[in-house]
N, C-alpha and C positions, 0 to 999 in steps of 0.2 A: 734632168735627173728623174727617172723612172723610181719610184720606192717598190717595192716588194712585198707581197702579202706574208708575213713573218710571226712569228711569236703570238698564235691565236691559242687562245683557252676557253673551251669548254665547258659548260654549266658554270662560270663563277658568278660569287654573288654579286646585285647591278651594282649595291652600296659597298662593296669593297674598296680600296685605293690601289693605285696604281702600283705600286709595291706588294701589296698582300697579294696579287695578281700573279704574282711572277713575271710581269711585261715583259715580254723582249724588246729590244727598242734598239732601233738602228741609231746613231747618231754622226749623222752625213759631215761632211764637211762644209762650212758655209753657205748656203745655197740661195741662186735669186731666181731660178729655173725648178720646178721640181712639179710632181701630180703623183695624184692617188686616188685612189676609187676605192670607196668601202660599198660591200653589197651583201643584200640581206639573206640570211641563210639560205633560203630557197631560190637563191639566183634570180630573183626577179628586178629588183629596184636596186639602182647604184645612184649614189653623191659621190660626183667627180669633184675635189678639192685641188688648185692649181695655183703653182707660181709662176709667175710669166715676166720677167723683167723687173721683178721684184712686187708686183701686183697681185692682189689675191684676188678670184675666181673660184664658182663655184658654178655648176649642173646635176640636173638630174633627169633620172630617166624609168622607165617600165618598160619590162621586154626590147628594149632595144628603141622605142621610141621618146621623142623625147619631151619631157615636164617644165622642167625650167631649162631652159638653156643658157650658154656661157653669163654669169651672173657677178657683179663685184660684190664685194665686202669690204669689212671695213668699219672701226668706231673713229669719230670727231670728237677731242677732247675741249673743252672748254677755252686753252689759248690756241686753238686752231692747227693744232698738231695732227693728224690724219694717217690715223695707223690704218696700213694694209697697203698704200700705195706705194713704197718703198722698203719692203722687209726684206729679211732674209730669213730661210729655213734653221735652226739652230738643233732640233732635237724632233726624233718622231717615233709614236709608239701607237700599238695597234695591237685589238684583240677581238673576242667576241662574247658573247652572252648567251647564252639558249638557258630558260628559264622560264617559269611562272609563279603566279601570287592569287591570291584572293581575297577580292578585296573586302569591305565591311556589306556592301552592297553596290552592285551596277546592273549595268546590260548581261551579262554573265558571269556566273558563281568561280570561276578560274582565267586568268586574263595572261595570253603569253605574253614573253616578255625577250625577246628574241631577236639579235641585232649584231653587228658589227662596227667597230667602233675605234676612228681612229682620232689622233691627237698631234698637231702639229705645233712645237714653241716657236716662235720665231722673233725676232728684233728689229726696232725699229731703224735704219743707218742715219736718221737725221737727228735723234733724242735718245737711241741705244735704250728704249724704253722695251719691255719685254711683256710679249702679251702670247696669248695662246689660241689654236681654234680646236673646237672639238665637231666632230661630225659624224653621224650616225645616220645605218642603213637599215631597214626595217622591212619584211614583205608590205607594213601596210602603209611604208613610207616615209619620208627621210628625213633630220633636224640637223640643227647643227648652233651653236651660241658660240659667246668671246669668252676668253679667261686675261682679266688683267691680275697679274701678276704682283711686282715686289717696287711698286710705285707708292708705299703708304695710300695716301688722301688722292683719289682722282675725281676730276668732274668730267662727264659724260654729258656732250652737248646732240650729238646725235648718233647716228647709227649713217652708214657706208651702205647697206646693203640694200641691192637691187634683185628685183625678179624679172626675169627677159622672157617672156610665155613665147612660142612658136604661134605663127603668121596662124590667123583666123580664131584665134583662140578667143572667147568672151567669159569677163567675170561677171559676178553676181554682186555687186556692188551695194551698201548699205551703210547710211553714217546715222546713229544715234540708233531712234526706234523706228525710221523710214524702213518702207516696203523696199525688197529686191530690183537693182534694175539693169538685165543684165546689158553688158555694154565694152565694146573694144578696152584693154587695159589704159591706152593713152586719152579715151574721152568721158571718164570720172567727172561729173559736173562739179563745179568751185561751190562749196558748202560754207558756210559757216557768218560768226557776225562780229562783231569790235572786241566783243569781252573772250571769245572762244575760237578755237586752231581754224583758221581760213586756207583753202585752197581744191584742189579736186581732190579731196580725201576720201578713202572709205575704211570703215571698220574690220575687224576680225571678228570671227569667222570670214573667208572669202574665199567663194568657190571658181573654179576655173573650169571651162566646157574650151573642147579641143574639135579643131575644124573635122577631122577625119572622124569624130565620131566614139562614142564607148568612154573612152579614158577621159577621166574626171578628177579633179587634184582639189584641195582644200588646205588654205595656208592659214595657222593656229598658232599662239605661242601658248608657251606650258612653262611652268613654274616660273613666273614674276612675282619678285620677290625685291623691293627695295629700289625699282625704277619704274618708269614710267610707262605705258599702256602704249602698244603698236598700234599706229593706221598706218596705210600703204596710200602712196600719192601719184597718182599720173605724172609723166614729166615730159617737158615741152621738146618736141621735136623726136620723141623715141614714141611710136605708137604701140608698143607691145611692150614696155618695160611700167611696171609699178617699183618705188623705190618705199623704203623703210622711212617712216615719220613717228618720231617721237612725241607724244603729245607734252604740251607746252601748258593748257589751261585743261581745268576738269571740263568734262563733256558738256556743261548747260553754263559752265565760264564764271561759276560762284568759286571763291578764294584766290591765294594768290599767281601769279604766273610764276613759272619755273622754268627758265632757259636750260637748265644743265642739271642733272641727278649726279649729288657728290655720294662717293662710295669707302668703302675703307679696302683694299686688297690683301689679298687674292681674293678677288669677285668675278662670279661667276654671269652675264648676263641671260635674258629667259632663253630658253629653246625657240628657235626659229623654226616651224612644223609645220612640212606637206604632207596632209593626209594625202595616199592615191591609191584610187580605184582603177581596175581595170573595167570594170560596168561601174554604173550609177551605183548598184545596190549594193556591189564591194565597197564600197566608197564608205556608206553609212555602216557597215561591220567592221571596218577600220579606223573606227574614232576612238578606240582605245588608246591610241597611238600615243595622246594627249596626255591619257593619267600616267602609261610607261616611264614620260619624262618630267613626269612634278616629283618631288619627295615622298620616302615612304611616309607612311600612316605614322602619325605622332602623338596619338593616343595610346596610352595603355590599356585600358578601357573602354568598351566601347558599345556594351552590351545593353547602354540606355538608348542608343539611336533607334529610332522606331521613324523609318519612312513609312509613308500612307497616304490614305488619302484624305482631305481636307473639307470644311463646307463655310462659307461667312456667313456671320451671322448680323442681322441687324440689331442697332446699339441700346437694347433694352436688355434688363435682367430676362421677361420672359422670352425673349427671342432666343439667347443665350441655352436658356433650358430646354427650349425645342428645338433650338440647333443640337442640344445633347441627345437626344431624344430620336431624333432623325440619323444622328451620326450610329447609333444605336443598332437603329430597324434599317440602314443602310449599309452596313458592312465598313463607315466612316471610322479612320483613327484619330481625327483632330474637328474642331470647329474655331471659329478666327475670327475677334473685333478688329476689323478694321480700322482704317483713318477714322478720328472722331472719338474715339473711345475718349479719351483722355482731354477734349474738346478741339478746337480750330488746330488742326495740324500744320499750317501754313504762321502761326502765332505763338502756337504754346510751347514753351521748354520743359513744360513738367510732365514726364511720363509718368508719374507716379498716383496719381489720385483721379481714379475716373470719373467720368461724369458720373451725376445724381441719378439719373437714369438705369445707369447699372450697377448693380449690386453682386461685385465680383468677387469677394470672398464667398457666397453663395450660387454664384455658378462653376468655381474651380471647384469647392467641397463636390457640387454635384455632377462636374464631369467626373471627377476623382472616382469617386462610389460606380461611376458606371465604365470605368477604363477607358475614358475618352482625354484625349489630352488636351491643352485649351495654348493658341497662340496668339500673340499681341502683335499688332502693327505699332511703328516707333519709328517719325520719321527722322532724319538725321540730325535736325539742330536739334534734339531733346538729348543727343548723344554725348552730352557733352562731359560725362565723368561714365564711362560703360560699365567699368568694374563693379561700383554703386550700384547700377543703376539693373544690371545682369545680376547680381548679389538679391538684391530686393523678388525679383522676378523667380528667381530659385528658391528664397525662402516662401513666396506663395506659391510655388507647385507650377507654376508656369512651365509649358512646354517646350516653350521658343518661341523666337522671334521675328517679325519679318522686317524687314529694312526699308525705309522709303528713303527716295531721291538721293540716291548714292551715285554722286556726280566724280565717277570713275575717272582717271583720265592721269595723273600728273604722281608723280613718285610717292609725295607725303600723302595721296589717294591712296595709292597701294599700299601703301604702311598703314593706314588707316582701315584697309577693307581686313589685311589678313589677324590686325591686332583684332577687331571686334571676332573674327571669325574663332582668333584664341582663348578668347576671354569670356566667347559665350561656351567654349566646349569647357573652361575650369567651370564653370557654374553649370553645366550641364541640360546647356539649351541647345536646341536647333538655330541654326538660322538663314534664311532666307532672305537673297537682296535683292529689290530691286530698282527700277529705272535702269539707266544706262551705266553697267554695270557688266562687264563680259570676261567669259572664262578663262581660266588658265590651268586647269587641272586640280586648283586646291583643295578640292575636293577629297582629292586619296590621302593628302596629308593631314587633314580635315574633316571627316568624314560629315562631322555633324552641320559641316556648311552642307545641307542637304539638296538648295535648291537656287538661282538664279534668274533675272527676267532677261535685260539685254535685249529684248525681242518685240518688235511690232506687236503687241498683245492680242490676243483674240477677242478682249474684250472691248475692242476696238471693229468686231465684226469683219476682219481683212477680206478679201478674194479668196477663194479656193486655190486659186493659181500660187498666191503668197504661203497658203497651208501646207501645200505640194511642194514647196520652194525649200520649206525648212528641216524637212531631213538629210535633207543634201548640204546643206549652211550650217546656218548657228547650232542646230545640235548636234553637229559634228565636234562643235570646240566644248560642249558638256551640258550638265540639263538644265534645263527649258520651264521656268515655269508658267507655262501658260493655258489661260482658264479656259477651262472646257465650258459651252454654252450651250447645252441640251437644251432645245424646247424653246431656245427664243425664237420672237418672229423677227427681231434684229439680224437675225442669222442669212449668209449671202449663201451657206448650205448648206445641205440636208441633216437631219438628225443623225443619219447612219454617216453622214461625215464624219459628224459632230463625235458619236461615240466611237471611230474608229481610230481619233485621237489616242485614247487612251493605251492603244496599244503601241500606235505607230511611233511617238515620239516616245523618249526617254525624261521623265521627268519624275523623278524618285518619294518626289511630294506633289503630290496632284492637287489640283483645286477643279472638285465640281461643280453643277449645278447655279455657275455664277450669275447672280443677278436674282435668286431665286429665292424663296420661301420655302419651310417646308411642306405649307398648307396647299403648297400649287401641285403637292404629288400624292396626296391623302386617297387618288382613287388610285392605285399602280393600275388599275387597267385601262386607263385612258394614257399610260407611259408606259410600252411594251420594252424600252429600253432600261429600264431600270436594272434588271436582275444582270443585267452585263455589269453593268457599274457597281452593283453590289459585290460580285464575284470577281473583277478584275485585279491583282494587284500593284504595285508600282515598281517592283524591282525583281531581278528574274533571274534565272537558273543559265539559262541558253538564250541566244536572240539571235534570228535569221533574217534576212531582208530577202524579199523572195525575187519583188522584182521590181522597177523603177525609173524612171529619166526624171530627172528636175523641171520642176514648175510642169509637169506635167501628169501623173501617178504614182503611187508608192504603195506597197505590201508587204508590212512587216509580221512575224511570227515570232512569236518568245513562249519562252516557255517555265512557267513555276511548279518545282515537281511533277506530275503526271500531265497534269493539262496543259493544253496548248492554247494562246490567245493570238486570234489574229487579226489584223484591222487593214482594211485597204482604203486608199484615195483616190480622187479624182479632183483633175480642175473644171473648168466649164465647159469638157465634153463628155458625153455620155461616153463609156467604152466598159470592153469586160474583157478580164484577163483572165488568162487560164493558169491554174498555180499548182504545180503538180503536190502532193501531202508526201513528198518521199522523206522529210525530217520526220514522220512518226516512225512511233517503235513499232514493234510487232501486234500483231491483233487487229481487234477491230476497233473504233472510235465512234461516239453518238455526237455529229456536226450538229451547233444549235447555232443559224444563218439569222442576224438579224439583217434585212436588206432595203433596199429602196424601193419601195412600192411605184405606183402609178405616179409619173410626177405630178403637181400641184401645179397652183399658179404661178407658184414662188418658190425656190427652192425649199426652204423650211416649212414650208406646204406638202411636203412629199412625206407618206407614212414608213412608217416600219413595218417590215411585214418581216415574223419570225416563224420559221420554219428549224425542221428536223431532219436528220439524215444520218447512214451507217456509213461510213469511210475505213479506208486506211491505207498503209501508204503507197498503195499503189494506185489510188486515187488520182485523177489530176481533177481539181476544182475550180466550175466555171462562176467569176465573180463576176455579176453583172451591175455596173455602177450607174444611175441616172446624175448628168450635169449636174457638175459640184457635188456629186454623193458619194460614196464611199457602202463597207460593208466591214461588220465584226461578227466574225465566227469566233465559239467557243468549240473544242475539242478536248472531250474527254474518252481516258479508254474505259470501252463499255463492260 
């Protein structure tokens, strides 16, 4: 049975129901045979949804090529009932959306929202148990989750679904806070130990490289919400299939194990999300994809969020006051005690009474007086009553918080991450988590969860190759917080890498200067890069990726009001891309180049060298990168 593209509406709102819609809805007569194809308004990208002998199937595709190919589905219930592999078609409805929003703050001040979107109910023939799939087609790429139905109490032991990549395709593989490593679907190396999920697993974000070249796919979940954290598992004897694994123990294997996530219905499971790109650097301007399908914004309020940028400070009162200080004469919105503040963070449950060392009624008064905000680190066993503990922290003026060892992974994890996430937005904190700890979009419903780690740190010194790696990965599934390391000699690259950071990723709350004092930049003229970091913001108007290939270079542009920030990378080959300026507006622009000088011996041996220039957009700009270096231009119109 062929379904019909039928009963579509335009502009409705995404949050409607299917009723206030006006649906039209075919409803077929029993079916164990049926397909449908929802495709995104601009005809580019379709998910093929199929019944086949009462089996459920799914594909997808770009321009006619294909993304995922013929793919099962399918939820495993707790006594081993396995819906999908015997159903039948029972009810199907279809529409569409074309729409926009804007959010509190992102990559861009307006975010479409523009989709088609179809809904199949179908039945179980061996338990007559009633479950739903919804599936949606997007230009920047397709989802699709389960709807159980009118079962009261169900337990949820796994998930059915497989991804079938076409022949030579390689992911980007990554479990915990391990480097990228990209590698056939079927040979995922077996990970893990006694207390934590074993097998060839790898994380989400995962990206996908395709043999023929260009087309580039990123598979994300978005809004989890009351189950467990997806990884994807090589499977034995299919070389190009990763299947859906539901994690069992948190990611570092503290608390208890969880075979099954019990639910109350109608429940909704997360969004299953392939970003895709037609180039690499479409790829990274379609990761909005993510926040499209989380929840809207659940704040009514929202006009205390203040993203920015960050500095730590060391755990003395005067360190605190010179981190104010510096946050000041640096264009900084926040300064941050770290681990320690409160003593042995691996021992202490008491966040509340910091060491003798610092005297923090008298450094929040004086970030206060100077508009600086001040954040606490709190690692997770101190968490043990938040509301308290968030309570206390609001009535000393605290700005928010960051999260340590947020061992992600198992249902009453996610109920755990989005409760704090709620509880610091009633008390009106930021908060920031990390360790292993990965996206789902809560962000847009949430705004004040401003920032996450999830990520091989920088302050781990990675490869250039890994820096290059991750705009095409993990901050495709949301932002990134990871410390920018100007000026070390730990550094594997250059300075002008280093500061092109701040452009190229998305990371809404930045952390600079890590590892640093502020007495090590008392002369700015021995740090030509400073005034970049003073002027740059964290959250932008417009964001362009100009150009790109994974683990290889990257060149993003965003832009806050009039000016434009641009930052490019490289891994450990020199190269220099030419980047046309045809995103300015009209007139002229004054290019201020910081770039890589003469390399060094070492890469963080290589200077900056800032220069000046008139542009506009019919400019094309030649970036010239030295191994591991990178280049941040500012552009203002003159």
């Amino acid at each position: 049975m062929n379904l019909s593209r039928r009963g579509i509406l335009k502009g409705a709102a995404v949050t409607a129901s299917a009723a206030a819609l006006g649906v039209a809805a075919t409803r077929p007569a029993e079916a164990a045979d049926a397909s449908v194809t929802a495709t995104s308004l601009d005809g580019t990208t379709t998910l093929t949804l199929a019944l086949t002998g009462g089996a459920l199937r799914w594909s997808a595709a770009r321009n006619g090529r294909t993304v995922i190919g013929t793919s099962a589905m399918g939820l495993r219930l707790s006594d081993g009932t396995a819906l999908g592999t015997d159903v039948v078609l029972t009810n199907y409805q279809h529409w569409h959306v074309d729409t926009t929003w804007s959010p509190v703050y992102g990559r861009d001040a307006t975010v479409s929202d523009a989709y088609q979107e179809m809904r199949w109910n179908l039945r179980d023939n061996r338990t007559s148990i009633n479950f739903g799939v919804q599936i949606r087609a997007y230009a920047s790429g397709v989802a699709f989750r389960y709807v159980l139905l009118d079962q009261g109490s169900v337990t949820v032991a796994d998930e059915l679904t497989t991804f079938v990549f076409p022949d030579g395709t390689l992911v980007y593989s990554a479990r915990d806070e391990d480097a990228y490593n990209p590698v056939a679907p079927g040979a995922i190396p077996s990970t893990g130990t006694s207390s934590t999920d074993t097998g060839p697993l790898t994380d989400l974000p995962l990206t996908a490289t395709y043999a023929d070249g260009g087309l580039i796919a990123c598979v994300c979940e978005s809004a989890r919400l009351n189950y467990p954290r997806l990884m994807l598992s090589s499977v034995s004897g299919e070389p190009n299939t990763l299947a859906a694994y539901l994690m069992r123990h948190t990611a570092r294997g503290s608390g208890p194990v969880q075979a099954g996530s019990t639910v109350t219905t109608p429940f909704t499971t997360p969004w299953r999300a392939v970003v895709i790109g037609s180039t690499h650097a479409e790829l990274v301007d379609n990761a909005d994809l993510v926040l499209n399908l989380a929840p809207p914004g659940a704040l009514a309020d929202t006009s205390w969020i203040r993203p920015g940028k960050a500095f730590r400070c060391n755990l003395t009162t005067a360190d605190g006051l010179a981190g104010v200080d510096f946050a000041v004469a640096r264009g900084l919105q926040y300064i941050e005690y770290d681990a320690g503040w409160y003593g042995p963070e691996n021992s202490t449950t008491d966040a509340t009474r910091p060491i003798s060392a610092i005297d923090l009624p008298t450094v929040l008064s004086y970030a206060a007086g100077k508009g600086v905000g001040v954040l606490l680190y709190v690692n997770r066993i101190a968490l043990s009553d938040p509301n308290s503990l968030f309570a206390l922290y609001q009535s000393w003026g605290v700005a928010g918080v960051k999260l340590g060892f947020i061992n992600d992974g198992t249902q009453t994890m996610t109920n755990s991450i989005t409760d704090w996430a709620r509880t610091a937005a009633a008390h009106k904190l930021l908060i920031d988590m990390h360790d292993d700890v990965r996206p789902f979009g809560y962000e847009r419903t949430y705004p004040n969860w401003i920032s996450l780690e999830g990520v091989r740190g920088n302050e781990r010194f990675p490869t250039a190759t890994h820096n290059v790696t991750l705009p095409f990965a993990r901050n495709i599934g949301g932002p990134m917080d990871y410390t920018i390391c100007y000026g070390q000699s730990r550094d594997r690259t250059t300075n002008a890498h280093q500061m092109a950071m701040a452009a190229v990723y998305y990371q809404p709350l930045s952390f600079l200067y890590w590892y640093d004092a502020p007495s090590k930049y008392s002369t700015p003229s021995k740090w030509p890069g400073l005034p970049w970091f003073d002027a740059i913001p964290t959250v932008w108007d417009e964001s362009r990726t100009l150009t790109g290939s994974i683990g290889e270079y990257v060149a993003v542009a965003r832009r806050s009001g009039t000016t434009w920030y641009l930052g490019a990378m490289t891994d450990e080959s020199a190269r220099t891309l030419s980047l046309p300026l045809s995103f300015l507006g009209s007139g002229t622009y004054t290019a201020t180049v910081y770039a890589d000088g003469t390399p060094g011996t070492s890469p963080y041996q290589t200077p900056v060298v800032v220069s000046t220039r008139t542009v506009t957009s019919a400019t094309t700009l030649s970036v010239a990168m030295a191994a591991a270096g990178g280049q941040a231009v500012v552009l203002r119109p003159s």
